[in-house]
N, CA, C and O atoms as a DFTB+ gen file, in Angstrom:
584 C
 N C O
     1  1      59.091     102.624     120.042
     2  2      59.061     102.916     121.454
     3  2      60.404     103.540     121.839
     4  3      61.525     103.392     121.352
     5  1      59.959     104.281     122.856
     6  2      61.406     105.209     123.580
     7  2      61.820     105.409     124.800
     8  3      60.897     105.596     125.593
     9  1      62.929     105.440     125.264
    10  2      63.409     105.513     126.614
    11  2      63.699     106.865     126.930
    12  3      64.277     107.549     126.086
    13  1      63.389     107.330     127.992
    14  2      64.533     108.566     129.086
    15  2      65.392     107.917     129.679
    16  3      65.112     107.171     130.617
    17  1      66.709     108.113     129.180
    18  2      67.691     108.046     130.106
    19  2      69.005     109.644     130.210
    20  3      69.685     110.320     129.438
    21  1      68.745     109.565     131.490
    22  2      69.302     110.744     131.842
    23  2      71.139     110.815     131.556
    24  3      71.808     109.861     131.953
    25  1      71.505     111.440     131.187
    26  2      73.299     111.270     130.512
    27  2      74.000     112.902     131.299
    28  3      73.561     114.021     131.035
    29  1      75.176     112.597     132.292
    30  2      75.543     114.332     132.642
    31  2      76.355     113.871     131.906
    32  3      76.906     112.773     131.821
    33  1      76.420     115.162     131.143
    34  2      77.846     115.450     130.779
    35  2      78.359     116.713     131.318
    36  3      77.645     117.356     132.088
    37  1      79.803     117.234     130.915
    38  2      80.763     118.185     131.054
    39  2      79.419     119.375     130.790
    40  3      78.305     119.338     130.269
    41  1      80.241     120.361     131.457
    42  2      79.214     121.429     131.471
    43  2      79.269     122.407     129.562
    44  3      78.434     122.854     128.776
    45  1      80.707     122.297     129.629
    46  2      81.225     122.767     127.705
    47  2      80.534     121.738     127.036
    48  3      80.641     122.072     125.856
    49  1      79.875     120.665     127.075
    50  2      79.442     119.508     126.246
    51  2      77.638     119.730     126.719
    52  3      76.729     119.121     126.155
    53  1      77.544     120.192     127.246
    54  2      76.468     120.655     127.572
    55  2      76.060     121.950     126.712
    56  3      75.010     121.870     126.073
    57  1      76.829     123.170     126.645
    58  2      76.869     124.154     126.015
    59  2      76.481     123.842     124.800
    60  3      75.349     124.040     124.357
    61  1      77.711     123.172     124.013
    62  2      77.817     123.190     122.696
    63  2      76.349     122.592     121.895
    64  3      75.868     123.142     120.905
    65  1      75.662     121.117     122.689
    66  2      75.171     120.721     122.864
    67  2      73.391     121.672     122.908
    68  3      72.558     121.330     122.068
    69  1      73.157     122.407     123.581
    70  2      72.380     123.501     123.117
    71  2      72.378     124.328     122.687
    72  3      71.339     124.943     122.445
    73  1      73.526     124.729     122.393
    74  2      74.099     125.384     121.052
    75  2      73.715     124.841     119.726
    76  3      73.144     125.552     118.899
    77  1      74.081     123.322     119.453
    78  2      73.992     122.878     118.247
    79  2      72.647     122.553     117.758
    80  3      72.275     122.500     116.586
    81  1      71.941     122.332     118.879
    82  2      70.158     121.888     118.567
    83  2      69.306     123.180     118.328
    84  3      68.252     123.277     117.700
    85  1      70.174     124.355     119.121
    86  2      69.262     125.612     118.461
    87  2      69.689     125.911     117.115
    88  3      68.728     126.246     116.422
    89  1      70.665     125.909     116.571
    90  2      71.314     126.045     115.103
    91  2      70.479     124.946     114.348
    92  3      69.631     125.381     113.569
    93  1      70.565     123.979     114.433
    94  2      69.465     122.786     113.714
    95  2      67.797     123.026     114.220
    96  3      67.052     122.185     113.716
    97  1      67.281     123.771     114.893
    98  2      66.148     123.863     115.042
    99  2      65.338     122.110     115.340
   100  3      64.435     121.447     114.831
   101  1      66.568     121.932     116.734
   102  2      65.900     120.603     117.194
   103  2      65.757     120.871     118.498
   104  3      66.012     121.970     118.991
   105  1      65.307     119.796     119.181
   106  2      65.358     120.309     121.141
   107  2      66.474     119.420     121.488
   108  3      66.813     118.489     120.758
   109  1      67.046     119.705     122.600
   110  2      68.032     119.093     122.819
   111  2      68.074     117.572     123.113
   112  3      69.011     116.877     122.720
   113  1      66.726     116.937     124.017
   114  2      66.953     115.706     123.480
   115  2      66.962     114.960     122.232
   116  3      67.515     113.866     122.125
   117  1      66.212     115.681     121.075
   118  2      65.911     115.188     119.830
   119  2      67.495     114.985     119.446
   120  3      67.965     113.939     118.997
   121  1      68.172     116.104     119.694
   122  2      69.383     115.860     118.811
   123  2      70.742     114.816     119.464
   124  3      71.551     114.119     118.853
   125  1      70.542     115.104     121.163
   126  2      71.384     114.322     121.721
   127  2      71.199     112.769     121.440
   128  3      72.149     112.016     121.223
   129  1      69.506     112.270     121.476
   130  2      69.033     110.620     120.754
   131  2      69.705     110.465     119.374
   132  3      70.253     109.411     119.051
   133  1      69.653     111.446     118.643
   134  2      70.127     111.379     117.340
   135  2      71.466     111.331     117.172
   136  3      71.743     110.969     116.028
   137  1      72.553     111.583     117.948
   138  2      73.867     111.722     117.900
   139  2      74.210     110.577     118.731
   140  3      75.318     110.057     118.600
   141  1      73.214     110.056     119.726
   142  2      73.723     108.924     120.227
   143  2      73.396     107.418     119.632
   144  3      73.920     106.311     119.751
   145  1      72.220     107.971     118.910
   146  2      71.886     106.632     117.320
   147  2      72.794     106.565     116.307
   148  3      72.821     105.583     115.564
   149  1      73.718     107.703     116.153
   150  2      74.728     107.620     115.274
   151  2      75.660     106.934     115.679
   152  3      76.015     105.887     115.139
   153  1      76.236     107.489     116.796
   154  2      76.996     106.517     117.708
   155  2      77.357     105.327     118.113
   156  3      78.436     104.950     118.570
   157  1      75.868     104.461     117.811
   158  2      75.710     103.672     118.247
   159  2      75.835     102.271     116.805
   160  3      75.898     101.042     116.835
   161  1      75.820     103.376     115.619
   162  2      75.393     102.419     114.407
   163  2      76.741     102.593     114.345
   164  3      77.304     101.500     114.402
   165  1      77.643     103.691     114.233
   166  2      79.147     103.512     113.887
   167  2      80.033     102.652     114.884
   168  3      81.186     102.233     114.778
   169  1      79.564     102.595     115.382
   170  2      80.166     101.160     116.962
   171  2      79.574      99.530     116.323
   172  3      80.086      98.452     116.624
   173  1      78.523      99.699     115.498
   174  2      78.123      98.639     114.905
   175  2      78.655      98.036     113.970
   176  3      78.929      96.842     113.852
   177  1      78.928      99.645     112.695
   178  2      79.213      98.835     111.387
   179  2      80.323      99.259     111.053
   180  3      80.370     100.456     110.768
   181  1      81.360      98.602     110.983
   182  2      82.714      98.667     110.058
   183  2      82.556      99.684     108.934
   184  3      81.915      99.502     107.899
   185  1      83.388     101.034     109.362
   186  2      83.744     101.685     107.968
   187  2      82.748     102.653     107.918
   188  3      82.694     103.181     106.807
   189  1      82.003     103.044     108.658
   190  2      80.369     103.907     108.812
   191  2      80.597     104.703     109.373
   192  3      81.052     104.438     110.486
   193  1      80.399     106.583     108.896
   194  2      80.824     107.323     109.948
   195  2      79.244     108.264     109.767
   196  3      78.144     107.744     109.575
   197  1      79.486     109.535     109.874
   198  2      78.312     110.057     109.650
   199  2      78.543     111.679     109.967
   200  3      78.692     112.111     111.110
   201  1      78.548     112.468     108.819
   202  2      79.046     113.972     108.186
   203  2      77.229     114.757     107.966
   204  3      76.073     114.347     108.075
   205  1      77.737     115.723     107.703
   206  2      76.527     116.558     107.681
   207  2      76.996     117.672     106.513
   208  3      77.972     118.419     106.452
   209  1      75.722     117.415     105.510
   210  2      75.827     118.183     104.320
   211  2      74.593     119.002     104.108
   212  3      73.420     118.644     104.217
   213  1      75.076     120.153     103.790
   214  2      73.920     120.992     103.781
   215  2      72.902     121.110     104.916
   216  3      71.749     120.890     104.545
   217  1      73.039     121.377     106.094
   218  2      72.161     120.802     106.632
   219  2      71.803     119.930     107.435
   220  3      71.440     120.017     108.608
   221  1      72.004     118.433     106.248
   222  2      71.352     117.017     106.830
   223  2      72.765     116.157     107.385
   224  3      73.938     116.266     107.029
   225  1      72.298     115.513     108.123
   226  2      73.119     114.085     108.556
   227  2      72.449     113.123     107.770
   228  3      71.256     112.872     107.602
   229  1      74.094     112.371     107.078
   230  2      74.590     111.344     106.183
   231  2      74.957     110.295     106.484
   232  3      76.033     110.417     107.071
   233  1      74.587     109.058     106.394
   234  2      75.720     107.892     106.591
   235  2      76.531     108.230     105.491
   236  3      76.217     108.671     104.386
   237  1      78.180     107.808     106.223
   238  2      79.207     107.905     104.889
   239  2      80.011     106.783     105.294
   240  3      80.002     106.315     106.432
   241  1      80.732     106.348     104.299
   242  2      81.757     105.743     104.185
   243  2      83.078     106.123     104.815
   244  3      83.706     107.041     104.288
   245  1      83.509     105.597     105.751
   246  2      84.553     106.111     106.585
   247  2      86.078     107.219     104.824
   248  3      86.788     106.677     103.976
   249  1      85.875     108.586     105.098
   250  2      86.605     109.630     104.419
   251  2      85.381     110.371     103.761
   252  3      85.732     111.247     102.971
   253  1      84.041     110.216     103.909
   254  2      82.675     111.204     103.506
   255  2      82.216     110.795     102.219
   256  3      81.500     111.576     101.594
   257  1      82.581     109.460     101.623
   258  2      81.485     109.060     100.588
   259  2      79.608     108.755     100.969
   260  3      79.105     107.750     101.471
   261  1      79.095     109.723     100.619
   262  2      77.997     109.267     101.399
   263  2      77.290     107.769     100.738
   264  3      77.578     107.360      99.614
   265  1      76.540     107.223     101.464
   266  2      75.665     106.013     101.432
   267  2      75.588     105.527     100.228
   268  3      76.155     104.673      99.546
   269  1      74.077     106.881     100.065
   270  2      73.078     106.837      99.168
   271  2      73.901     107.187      98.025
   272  3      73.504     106.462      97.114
   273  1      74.759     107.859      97.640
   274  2      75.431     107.788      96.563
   275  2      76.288     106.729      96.058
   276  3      76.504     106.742      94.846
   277  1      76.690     106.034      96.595
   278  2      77.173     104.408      96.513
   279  2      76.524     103.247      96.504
   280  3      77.052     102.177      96.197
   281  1      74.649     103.482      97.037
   282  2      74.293     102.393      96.974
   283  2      72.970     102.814      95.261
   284  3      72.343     102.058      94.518
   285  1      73.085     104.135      95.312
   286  2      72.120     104.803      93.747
   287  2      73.446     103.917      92.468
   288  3      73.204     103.269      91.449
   289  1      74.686     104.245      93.063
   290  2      75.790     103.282      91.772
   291  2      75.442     102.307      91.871
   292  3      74.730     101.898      90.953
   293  1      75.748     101.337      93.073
   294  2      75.750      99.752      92.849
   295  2      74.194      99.394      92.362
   296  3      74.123      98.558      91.462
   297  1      73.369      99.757      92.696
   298  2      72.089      99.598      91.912
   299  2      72.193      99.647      90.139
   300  3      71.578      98.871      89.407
   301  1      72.918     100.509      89.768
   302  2      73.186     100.199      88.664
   303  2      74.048      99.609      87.856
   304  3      74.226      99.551      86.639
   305  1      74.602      99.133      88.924
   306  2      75.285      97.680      88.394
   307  2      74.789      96.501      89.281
   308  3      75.611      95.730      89.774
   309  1      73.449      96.353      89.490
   310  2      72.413      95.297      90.038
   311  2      73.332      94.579      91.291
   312  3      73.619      93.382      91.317
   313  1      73.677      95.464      92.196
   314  2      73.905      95.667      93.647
   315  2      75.958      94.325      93.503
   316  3      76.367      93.303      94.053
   317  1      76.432      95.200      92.560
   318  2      77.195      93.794      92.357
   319  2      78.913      94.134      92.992
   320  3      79.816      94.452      92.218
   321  1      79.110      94.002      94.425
   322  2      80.125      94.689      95.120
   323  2      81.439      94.948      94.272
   324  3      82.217      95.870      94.517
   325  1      81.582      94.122      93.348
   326  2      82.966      94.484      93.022
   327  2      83.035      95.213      91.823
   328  3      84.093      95.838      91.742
   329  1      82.121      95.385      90.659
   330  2      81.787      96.352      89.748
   331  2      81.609      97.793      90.718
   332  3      82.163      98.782      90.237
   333  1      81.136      97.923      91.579
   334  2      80.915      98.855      92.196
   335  2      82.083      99.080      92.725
   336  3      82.644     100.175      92.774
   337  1      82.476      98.074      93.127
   338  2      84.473      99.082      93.928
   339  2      85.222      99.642      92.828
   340  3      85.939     100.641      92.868
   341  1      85.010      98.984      91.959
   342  2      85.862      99.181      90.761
   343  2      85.573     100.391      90.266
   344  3      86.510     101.106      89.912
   345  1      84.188     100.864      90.143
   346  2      83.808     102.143      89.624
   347  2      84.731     103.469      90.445
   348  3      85.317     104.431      89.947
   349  1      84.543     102.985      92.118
   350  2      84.549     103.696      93.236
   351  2      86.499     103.794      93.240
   352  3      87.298     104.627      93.668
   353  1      86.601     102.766      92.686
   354  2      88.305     102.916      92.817
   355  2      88.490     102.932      94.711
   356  3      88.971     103.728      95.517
   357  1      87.671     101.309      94.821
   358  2      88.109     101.167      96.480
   359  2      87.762      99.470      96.786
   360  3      87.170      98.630      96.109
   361  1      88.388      99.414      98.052
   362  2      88.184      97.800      98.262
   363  2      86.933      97.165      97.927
   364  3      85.985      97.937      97.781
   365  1      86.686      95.758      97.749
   366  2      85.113      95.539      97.811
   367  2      84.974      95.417      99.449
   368  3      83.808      95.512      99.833
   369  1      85.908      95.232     100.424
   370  2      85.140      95.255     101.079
   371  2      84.617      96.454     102.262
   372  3      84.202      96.546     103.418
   373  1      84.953      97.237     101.107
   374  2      84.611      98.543     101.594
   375  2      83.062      98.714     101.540
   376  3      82.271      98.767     102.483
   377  1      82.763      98.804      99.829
   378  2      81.449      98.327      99.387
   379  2      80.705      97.330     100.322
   380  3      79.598      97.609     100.783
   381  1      81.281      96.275     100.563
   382  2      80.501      95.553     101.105
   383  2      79.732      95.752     102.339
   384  3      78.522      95.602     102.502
   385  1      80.924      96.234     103.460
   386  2      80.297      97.485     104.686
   387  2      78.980      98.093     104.123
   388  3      77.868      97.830     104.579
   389  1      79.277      99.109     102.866
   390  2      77.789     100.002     102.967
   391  2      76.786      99.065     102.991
   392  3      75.871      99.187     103.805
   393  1      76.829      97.983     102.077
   394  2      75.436      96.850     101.617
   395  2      75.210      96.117     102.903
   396  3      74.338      95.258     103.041
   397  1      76.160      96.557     103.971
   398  2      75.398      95.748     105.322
   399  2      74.882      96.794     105.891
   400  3      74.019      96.642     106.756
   401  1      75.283      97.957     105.542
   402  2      74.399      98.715     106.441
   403  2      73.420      99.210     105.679
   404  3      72.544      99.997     106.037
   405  1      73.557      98.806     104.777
   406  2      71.933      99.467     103.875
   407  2      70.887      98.457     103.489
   408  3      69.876      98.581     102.798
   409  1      71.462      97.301     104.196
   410  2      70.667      96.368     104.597
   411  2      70.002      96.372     105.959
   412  3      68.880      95.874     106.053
   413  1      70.460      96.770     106.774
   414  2      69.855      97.408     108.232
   415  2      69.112      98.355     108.059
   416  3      68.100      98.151     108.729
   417  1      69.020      99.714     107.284
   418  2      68.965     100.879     107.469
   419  2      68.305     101.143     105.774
   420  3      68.436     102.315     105.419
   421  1      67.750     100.377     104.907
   422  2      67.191     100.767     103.943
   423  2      66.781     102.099     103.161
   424  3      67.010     102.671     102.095
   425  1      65.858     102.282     104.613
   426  2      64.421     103.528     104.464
   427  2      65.315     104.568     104.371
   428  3      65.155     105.435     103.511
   429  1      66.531     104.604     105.390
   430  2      67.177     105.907     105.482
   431  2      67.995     106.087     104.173
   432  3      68.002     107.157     103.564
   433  1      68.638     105.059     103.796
   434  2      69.660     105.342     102.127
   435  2      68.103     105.494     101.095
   436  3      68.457     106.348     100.282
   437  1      67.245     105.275     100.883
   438  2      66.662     105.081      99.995
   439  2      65.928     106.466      99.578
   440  3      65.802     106.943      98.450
   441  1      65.514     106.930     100.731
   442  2      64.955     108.543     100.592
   443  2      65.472     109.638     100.267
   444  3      64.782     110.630     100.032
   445  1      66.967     109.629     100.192
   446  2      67.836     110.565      99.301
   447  2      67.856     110.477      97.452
   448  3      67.757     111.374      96.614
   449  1      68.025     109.012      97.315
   450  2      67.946     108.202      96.248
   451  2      66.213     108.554      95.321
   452  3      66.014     108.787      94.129
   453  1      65.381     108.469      96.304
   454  2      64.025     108.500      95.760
   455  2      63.770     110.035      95.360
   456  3      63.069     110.330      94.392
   457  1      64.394     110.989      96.182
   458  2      64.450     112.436      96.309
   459  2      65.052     112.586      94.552
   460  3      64.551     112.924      93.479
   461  1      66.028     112.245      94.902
   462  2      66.918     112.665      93.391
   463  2      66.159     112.094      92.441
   464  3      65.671     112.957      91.712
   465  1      65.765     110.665      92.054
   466  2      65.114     110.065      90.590
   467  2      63.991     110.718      90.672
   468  3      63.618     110.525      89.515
   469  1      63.037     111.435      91.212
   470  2      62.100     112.517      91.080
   471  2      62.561     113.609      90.799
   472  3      61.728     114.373      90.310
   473  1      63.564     114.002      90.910
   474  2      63.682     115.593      90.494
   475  2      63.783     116.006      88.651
   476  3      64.552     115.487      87.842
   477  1      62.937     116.882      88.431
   478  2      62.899     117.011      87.206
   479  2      64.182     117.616      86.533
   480  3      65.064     117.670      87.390
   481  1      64.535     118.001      85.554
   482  2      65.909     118.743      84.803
   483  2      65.531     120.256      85.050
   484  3      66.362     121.014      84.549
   485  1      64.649     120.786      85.595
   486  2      64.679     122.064      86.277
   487  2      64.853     122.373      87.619
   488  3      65.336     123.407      88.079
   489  1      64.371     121.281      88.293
   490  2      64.747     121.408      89.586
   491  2      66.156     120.939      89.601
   492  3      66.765     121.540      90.486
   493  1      66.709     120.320      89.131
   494  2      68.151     119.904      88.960
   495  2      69.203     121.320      88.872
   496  3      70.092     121.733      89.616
   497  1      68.644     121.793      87.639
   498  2      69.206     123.230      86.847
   499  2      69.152     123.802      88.040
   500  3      70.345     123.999      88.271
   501  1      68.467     124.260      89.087
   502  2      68.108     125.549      89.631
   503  2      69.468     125.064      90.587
   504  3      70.383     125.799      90.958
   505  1      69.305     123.630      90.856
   506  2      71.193     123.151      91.952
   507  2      71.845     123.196      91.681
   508  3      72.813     123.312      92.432
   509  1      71.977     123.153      90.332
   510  2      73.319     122.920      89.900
   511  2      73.140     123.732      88.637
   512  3      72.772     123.058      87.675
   513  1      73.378     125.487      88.335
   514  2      73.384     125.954      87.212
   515  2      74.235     126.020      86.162
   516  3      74.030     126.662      85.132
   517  1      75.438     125.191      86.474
   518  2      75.934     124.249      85.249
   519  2      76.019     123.867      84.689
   520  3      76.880     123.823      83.811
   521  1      74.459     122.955      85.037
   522  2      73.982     121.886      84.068
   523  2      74.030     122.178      82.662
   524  3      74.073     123.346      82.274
   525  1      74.025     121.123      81.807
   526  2      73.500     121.450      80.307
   527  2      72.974     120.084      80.078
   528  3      73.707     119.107      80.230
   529  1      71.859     119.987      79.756
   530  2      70.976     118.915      79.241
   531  2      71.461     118.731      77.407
   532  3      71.553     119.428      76.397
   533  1      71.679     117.198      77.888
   534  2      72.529     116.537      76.421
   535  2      70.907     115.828      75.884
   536  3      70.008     115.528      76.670
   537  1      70.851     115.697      74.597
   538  2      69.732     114.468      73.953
   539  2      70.834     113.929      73.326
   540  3      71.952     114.411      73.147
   541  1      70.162     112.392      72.883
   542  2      70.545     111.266      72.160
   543  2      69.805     110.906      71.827
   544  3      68.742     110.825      72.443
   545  1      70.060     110.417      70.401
   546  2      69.024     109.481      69.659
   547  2      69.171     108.608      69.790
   548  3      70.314     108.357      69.407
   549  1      68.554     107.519      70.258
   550  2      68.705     105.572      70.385
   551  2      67.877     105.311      69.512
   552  3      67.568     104.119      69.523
   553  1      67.255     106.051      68.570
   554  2      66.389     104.745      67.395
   555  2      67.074     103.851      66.604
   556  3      66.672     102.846      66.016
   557  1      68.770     104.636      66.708
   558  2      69.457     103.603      65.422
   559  2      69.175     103.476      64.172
   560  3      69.328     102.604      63.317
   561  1      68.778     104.408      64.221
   562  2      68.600     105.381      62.486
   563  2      70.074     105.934      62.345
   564  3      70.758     106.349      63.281
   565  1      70.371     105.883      61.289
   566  2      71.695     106.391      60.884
   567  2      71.507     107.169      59.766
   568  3      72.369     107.915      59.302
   569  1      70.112     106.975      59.206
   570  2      69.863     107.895      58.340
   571  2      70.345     109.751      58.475
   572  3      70.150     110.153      59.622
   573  1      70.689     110.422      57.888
   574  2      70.609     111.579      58.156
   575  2      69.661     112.718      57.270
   576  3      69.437     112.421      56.097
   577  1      69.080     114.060      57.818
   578  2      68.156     114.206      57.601
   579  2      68.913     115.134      56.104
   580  3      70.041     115.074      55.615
   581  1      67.685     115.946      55.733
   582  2      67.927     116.401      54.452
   583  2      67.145     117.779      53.924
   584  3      67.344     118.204      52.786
């Protein structure tokens, strides 16, 4: 559910303001609700800011670590704050901030995360034409061939 509430602002804050929603191809309330939901979560959570990459708006880690890239690590170290600072080379309770807000806010860290472990090594390649795809053998054969 949603409210109208009417907000004046400055007439330059106004400008920029339909300025910025025609560049994003939003309407101006869509984007003003959206900047004032940001607003409203970084007034909430310690250490939470929110940058725009490519495009999209990010939760980040107060200096632009985004979210979902900190909470795709600590997942692989089975959500464990201080293996994860340690990786990150930062406080735990820095870490710990994101895991409260990605405890609020799940759906939103998780759909970047779900985006990426679907992408195949071509769709990868085509982002990043850098890439070079490594193999490894894990059978633990040491045999060599002949």
């Amino acid at each position: 559910m949603s409210q109208t509430v009417t907000v004046r602002v400055p007439d330059d804050t106004a400008a920029w303001l339909k300025s910025a929603a025609r560049r994003a191809g939003r309407s101006v309330s869509e984007l003003g609700a959206g900047l004032f939901e940001e607003a409203r979560r970084a007034s909430e959570f310690s250490q939470i800011e929110f940058r725009t990459f490519q495009g999209e708006r990010h939760a980040c880690l107060a200096g632009g670590l985004r979210l979902w890239k900190l909470i795709l690590t600590a997942q692989d170290y089975d959500m464990n704050a201080e293996r994860t600072a340690a990786h990150f080379d930062m406080p735990v309770w820095k870490v710990q901030a994101a895991f409260r807000y990605y405890e609020a806010f799940p759906d939103e860290i998780d759909a970047p995360i779900r985006e990426l472990r679907s992408m195949t090594f071509e769709e990868l390649r085509r982002r990043l034409p850098q890439i070079e795809k490594i193999e490894i053998d894990l059978s633990g054969s040491d045999e060599t061939p002949e």
